[in-house]
N, CA, C and O of each residue as an XYZ file, in Angstrom:
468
protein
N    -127.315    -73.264    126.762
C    -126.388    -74.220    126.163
C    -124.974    -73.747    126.427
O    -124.657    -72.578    126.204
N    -124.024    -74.745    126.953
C    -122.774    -74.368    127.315
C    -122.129    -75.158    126.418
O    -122.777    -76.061    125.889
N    -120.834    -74.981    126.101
C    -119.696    -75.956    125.231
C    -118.698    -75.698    126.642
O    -118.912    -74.697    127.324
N    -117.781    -76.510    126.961
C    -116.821    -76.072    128.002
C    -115.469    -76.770    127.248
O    -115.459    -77.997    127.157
N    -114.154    -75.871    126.624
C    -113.242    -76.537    126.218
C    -112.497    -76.550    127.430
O    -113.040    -76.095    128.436
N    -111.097    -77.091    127.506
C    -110.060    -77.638    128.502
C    -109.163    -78.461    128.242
O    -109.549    -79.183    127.322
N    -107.991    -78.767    128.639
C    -107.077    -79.246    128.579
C    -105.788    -78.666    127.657
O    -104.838    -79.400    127.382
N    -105.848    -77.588    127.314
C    -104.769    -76.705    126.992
C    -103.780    -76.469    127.945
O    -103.983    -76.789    129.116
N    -102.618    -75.892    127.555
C    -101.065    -75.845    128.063
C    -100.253    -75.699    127.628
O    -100.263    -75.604    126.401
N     -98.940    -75.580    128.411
C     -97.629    -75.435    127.173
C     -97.043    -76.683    127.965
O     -96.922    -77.260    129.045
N     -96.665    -76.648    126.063
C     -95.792    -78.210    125.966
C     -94.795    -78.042    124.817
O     -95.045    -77.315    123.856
N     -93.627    -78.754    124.945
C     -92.060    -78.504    124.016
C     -92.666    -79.230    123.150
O     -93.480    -80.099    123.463
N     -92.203    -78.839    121.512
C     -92.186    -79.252    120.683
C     -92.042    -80.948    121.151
O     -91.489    -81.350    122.174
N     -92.703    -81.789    120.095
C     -93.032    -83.395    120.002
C     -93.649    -83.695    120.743
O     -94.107    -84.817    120.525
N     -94.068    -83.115    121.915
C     -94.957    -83.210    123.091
C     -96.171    -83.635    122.260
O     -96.356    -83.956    121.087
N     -97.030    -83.483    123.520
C     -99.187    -84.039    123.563
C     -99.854    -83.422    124.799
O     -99.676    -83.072    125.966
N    -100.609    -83.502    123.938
C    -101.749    -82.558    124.803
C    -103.411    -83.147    124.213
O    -103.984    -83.105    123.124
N    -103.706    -83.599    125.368
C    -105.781    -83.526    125.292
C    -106.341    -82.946    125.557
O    -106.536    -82.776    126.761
N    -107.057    -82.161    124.505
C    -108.131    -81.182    124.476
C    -109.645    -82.036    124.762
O    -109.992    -83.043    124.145
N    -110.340    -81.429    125.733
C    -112.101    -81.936    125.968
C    -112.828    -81.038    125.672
O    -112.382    -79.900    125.526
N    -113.764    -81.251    125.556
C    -115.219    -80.346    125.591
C    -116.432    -80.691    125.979
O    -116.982    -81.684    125.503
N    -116.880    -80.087    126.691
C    -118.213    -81.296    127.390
C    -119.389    -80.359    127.078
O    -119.337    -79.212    127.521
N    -120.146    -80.644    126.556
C    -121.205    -79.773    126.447
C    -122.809    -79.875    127.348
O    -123.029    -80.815    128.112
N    -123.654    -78.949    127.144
C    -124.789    -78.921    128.418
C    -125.648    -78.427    128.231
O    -125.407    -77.477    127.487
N    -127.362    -78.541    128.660
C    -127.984    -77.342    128.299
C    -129.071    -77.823    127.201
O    -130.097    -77.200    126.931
N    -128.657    -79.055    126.609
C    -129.213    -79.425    125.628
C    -129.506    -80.805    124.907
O    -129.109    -81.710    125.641
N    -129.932    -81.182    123.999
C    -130.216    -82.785    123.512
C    -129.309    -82.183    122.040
O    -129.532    -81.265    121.250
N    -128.175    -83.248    122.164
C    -127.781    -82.726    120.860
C    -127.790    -84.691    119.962
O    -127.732    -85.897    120.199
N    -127.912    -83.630    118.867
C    -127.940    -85.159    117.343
C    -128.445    -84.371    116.284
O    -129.040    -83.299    116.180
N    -127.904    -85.480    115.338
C    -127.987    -84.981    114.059
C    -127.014    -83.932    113.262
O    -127.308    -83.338    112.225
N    -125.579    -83.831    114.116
C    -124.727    -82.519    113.971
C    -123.354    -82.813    114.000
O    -122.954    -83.974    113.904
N    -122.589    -81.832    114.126
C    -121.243    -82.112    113.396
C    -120.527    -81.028    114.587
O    -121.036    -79.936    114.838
N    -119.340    -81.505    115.221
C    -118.370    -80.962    116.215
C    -117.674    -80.945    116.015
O    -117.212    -81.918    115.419
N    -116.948    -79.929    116.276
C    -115.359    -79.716    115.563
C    -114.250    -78.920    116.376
O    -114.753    -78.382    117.363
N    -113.238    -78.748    116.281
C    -112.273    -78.365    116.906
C    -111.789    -77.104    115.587
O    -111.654    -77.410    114.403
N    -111.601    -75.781    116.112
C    -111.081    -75.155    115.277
C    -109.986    -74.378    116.322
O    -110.161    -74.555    117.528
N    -108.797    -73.469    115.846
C    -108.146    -73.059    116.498
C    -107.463    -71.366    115.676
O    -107.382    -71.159    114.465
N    -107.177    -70.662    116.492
C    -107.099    -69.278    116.402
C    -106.184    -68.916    116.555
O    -106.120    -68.860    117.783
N    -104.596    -68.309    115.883
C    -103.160    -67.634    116.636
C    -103.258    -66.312    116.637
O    -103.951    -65.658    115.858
N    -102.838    -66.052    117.168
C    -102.628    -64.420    117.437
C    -102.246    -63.834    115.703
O    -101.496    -64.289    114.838
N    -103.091    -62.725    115.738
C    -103.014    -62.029    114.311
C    -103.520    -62.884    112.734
O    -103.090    -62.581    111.621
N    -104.526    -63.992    113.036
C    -104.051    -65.105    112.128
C    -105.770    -64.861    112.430
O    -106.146    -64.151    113.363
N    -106.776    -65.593    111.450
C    -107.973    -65.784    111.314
C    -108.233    -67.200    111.794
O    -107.442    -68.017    111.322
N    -109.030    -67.624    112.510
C    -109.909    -68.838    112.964
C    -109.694    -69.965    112.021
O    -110.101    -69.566    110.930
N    -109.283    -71.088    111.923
C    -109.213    -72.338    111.202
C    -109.932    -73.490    111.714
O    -110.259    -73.726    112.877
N    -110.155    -74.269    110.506
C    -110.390    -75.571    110.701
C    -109.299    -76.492    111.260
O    -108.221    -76.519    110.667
N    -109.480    -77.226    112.313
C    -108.721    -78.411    112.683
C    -109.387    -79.692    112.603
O    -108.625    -80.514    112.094
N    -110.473    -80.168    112.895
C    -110.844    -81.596    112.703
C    -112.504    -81.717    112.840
O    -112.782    -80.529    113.005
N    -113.342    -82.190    112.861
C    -114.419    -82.435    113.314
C    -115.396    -84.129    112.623
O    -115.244    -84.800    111.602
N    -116.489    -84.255    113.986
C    -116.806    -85.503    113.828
C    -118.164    -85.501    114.124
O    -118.574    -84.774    115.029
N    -119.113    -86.393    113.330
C    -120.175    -86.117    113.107
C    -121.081    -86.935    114.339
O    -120.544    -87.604    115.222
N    -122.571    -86.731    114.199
C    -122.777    -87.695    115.331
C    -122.934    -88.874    115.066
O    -123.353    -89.671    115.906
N    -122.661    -89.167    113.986
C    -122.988    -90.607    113.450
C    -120.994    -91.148    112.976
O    -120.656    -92.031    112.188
N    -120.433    -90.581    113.487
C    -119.275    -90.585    113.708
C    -117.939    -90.704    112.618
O    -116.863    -91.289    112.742
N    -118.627    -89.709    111.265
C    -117.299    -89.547    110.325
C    -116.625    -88.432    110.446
O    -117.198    -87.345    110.521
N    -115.740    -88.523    110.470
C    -114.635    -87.600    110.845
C    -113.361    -87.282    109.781
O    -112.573    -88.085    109.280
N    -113.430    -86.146    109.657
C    -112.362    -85.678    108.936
C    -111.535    -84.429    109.430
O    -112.016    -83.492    110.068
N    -110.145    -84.562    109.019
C    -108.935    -83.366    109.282
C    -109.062    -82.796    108.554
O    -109.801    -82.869    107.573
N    -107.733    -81.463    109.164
C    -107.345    -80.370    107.965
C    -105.743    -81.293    107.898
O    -105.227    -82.171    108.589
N    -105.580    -80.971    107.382
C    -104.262    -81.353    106.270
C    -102.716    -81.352    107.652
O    -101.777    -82.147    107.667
N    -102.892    -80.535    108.340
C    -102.091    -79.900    109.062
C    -102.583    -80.696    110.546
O    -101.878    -80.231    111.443
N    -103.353    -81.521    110.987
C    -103.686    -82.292    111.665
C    -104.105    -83.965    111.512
O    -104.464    -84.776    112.365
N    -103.899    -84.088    110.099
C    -103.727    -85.382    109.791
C    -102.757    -86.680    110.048
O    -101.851    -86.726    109.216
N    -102.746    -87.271    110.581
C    -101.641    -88.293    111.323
C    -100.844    -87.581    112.361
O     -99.689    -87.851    112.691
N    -101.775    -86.431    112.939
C    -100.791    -86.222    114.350
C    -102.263    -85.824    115.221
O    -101.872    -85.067    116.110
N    -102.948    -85.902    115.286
C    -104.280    -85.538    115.870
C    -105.258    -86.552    115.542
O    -105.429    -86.914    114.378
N    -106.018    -87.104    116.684
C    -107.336    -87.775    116.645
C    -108.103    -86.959    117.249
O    -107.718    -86.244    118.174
N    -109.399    -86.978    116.742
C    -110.972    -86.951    117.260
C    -111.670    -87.966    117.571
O    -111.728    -89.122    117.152
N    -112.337    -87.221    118.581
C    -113.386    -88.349    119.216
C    -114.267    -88.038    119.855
O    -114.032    -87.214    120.738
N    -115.817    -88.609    119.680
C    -116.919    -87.652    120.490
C    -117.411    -89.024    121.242
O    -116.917    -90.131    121.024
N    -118.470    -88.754    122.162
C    -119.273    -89.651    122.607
C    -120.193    -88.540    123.109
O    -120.091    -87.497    123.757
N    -121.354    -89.421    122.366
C    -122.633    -89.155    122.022
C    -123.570    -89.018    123.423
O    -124.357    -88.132    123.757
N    -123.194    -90.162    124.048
C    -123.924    -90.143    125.443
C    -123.891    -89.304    126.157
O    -124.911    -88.766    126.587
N    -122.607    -88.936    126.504
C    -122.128    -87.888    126.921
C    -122.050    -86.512    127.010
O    -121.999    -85.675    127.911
N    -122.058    -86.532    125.733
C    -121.881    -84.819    124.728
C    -120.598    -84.575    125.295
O    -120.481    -83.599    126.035
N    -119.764    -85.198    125.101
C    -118.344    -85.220    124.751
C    -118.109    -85.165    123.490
O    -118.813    -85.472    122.528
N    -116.214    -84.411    123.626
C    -115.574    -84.295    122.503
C    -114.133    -83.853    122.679
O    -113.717    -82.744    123.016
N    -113.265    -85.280    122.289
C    -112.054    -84.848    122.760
C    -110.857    -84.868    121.833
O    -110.965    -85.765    120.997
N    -109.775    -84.171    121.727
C    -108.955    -84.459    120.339
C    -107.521    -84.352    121.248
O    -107.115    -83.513    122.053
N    -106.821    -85.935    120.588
C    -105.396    -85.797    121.185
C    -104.915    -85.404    120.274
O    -105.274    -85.439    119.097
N    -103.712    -84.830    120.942
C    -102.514    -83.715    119.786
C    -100.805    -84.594    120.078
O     -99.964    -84.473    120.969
N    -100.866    -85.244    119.149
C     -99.028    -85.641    119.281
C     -98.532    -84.874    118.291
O     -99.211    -84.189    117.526
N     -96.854    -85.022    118.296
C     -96.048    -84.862    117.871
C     -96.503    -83.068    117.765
O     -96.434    -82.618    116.621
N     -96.830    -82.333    118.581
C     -97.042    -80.907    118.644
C     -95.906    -80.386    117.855
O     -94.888    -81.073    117.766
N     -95.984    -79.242    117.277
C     -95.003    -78.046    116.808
C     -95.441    -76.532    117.026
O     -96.595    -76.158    117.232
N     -94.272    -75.701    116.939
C     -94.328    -74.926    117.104
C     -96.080    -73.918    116.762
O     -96.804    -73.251    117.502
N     -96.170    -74.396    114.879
C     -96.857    -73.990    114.428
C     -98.512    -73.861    114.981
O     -99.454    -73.076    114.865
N     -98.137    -75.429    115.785
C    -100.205    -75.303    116.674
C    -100.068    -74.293    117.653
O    -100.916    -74.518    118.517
N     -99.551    -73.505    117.873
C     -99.866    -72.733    118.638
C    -101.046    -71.857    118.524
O    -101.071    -71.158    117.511
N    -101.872    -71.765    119.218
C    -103.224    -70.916    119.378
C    -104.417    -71.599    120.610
O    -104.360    -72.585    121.344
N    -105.536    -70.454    120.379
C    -106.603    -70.944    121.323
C    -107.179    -71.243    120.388
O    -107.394    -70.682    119.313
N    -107.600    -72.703    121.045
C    -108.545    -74.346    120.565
C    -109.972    -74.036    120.915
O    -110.363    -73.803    122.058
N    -110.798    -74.055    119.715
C    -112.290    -73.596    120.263
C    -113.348    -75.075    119.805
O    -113.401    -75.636    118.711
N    -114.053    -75.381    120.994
C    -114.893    -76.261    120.362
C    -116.161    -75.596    119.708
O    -116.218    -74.379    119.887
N    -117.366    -76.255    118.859
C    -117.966    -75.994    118.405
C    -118.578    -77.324    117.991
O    -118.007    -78.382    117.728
N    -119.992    -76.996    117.996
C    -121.317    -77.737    117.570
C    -122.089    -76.806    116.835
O    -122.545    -75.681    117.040
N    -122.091    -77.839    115.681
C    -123.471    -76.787    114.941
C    -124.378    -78.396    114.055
O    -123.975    -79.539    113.842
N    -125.505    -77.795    113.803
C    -126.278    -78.648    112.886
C    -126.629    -77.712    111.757
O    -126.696    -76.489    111.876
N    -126.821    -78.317    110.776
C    -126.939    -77.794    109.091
C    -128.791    -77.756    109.321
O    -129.251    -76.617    109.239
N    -129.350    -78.365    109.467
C    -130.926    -78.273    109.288
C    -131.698    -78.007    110.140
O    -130.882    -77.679    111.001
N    -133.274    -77.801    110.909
C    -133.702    -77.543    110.940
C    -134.007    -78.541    112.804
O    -134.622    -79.494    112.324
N    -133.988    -78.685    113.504
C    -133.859    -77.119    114.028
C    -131.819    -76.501    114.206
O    -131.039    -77.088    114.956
N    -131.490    -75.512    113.498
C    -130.241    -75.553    113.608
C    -129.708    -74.849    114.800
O    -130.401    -74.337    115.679
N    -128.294    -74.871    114.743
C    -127.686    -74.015    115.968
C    -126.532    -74.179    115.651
O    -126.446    -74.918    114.671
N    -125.349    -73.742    116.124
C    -124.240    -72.688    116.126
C    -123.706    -72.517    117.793
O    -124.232    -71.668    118.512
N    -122.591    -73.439    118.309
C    -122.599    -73.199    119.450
C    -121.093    -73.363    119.500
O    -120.563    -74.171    118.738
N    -120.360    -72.637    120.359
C    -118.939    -72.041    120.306
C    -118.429    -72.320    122.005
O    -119.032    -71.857    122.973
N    -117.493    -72.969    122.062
C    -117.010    -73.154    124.032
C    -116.042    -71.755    123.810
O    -116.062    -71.074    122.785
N    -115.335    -71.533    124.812
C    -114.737    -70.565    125.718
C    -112.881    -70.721    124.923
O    -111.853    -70.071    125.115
N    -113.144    -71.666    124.205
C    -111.321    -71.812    124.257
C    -110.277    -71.663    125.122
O    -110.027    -70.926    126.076
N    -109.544    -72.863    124.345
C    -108.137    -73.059    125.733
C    -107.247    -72.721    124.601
O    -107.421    -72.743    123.382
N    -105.799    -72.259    125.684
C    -104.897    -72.132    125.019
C    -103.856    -73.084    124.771
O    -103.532    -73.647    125.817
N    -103.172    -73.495    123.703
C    -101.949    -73.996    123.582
C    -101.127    -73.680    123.058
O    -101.129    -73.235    121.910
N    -100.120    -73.844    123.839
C     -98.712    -73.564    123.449
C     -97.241    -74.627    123.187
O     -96.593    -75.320    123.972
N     -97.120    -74.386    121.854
C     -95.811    -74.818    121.764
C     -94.349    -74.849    121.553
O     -93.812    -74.924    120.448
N     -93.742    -74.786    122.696
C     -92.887    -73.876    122.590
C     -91.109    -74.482    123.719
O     -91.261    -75.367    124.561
N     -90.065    -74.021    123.563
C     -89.053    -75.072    124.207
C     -88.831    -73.750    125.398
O     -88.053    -73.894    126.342
């Protein structure tokens, strides 16, 4: 099973950036994908995630400046980033996991972003 994130970069403050993730390896459903992100010296956070039946919720700090979006067919998963700031700066990790039975726990490679003038 692979997760593959991408579309990281540096971009000036108010900028955008699309993050993907394509995943492989596997039949996924029944589970929940998410975008979390990591800064230097700082512990792993929540940023957004969307279920396969497609409810979706933010963190607070990605609310009205970030969408999610998966497709199922695919095993896609992509999140646009407007109005960037300084503060998103970090590596963007995708992730799939399911809560029940049969479960799993699956983590992509992370990209980096930067925001910065």
């Amino acid at each position: 099973v692979q997760l593959q994130a991408s579309g990281g970069g540096l971009v000036q403050p108010g900028g955008s950036l699309r993050l993907s993730c394509a995943a492989s390896g596997m039949q996924f459903s029944g589970d929940v994908w998410g975008w979390y992100r990591q800064a230097t010296g700082k512990q792993r956070e929540y940023v957004a995630s969307v279920t396969s039946g497609g409810t979706i919720r933010y963190a607070d700090s990605a609310e009205g400046r970030f969408t999610i979006s998966r497709n199922n067919a695919r095993n896609t998963m992509e999140l646009q980033m407007n109005s960037l700031k300084p503060e998103d700066t970090a590596t963007y990790y995708c992730n799939a996991k399911r809560h029940y039975p049969p479960t799993y726990n699956y983590w992509g490679q992370g990209t980096q972003v930067t925001v910065s003038s």
